[in-house]
C-alpha positions in Angstrom: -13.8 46.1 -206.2 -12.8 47.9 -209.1 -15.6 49.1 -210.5 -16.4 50.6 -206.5 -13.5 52.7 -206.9 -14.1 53.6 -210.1 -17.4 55.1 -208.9 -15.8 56.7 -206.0 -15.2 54.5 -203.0 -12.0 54.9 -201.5 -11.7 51.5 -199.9 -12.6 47.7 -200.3 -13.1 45.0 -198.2 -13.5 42.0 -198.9 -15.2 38.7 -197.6 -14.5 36.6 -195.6 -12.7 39.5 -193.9 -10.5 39.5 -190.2 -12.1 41.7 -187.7 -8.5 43.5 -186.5 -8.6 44.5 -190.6 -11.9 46.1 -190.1 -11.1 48.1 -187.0 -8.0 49.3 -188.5 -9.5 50.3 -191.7 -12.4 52.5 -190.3 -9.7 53.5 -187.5 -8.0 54.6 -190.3 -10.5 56.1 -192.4 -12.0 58.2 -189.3 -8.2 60.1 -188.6 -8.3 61.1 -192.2 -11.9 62.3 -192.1 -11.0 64.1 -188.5 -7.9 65.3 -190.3 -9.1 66.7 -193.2 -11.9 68.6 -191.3 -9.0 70.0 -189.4 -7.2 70.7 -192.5 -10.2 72.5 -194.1 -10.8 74.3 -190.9 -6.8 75.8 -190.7 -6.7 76.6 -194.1 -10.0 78.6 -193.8 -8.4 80.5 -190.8 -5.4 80.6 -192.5 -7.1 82.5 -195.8 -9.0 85.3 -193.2 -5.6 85.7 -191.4 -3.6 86.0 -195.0 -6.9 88.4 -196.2 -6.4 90.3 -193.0 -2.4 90.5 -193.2 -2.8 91.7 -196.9 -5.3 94.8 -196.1 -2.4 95.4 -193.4 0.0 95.6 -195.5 -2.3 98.0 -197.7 -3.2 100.0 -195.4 0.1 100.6 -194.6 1.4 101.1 -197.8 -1.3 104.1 -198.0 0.4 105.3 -194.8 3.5 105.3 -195.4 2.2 107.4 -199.0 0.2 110.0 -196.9 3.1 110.1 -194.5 5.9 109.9 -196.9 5.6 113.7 -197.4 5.4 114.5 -193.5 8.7 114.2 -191.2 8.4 111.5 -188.8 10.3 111.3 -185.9 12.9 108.4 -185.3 10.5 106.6 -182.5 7.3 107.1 -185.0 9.9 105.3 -188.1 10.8 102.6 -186.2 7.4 101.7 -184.8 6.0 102.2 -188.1 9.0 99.8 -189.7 8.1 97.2 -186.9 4.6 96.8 -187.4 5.6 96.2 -191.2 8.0 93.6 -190.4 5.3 92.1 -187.5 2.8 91.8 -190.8 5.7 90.7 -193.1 6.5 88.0 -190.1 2.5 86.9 -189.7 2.3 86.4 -193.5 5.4 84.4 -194.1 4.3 82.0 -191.3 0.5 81.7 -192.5 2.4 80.5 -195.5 4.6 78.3 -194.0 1.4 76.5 -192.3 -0.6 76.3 -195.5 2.8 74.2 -197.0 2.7 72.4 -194.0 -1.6 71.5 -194.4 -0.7 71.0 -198.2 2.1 68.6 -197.4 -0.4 67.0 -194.9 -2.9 66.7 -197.3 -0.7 65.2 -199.7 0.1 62.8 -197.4 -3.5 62.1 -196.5 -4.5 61.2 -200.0 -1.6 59.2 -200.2 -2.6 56.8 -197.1 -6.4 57.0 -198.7 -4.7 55.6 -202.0 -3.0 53.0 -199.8 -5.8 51.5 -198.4 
């Protein structure tokens, strides 16, 4: 068993085993694959939404340069100041969710390490 994990497995079982203890274990071990997959998939969405929301906020801050010697009206201020804050908003929560996968992956690996 040990030298099995030392060479990578990630669970042992051994014989003569029960049948419920199988079922759970590859139960188990097929949520954390489907997880993970799910995992890598939002934290590859969340990257291209965090690239996108950075070239936004560039973008912007070239704006707000070229505009900065022009007079902008009131309405054309606020809109501008509320599309920042809309990109501020949409990077703070694609953090948020990537602490939230991270803390799920954590957890993940901790269940593998358990088993």
């Amino acid at each position: 068993a040990i030298k099995s994990f030392q060479t990578g497995s990630t669970d042992f079982l051994g014989k003569p085993f029960h049948p419920a203890v199988l079922r759970h274990k590859v139960k188990v071990a097929l949520d954390i694959k489907q997880d993970v997959a799910i995992s890598a998939s939002m934290a590859h969405i969340l990257r291209e939404a965090t690239d996108r929301v950075s070239s936004a906020e560039v973008r912007a801050k070239e704006a707000d340069s070229k505009l900065a010697p022009m007079q902008l009206s009131s309405t054309d201020q606020e809109e501008l100041r509320a599309r920042m804050e809309v990109a501020e908003l949409r990077a703070k929560r694609a953090e948020q969710e990537l602490a939230e996968m991270k803390e799920k992956q954590r957890h993940q690996q901790q269940l593998l390490a358990q088993l």
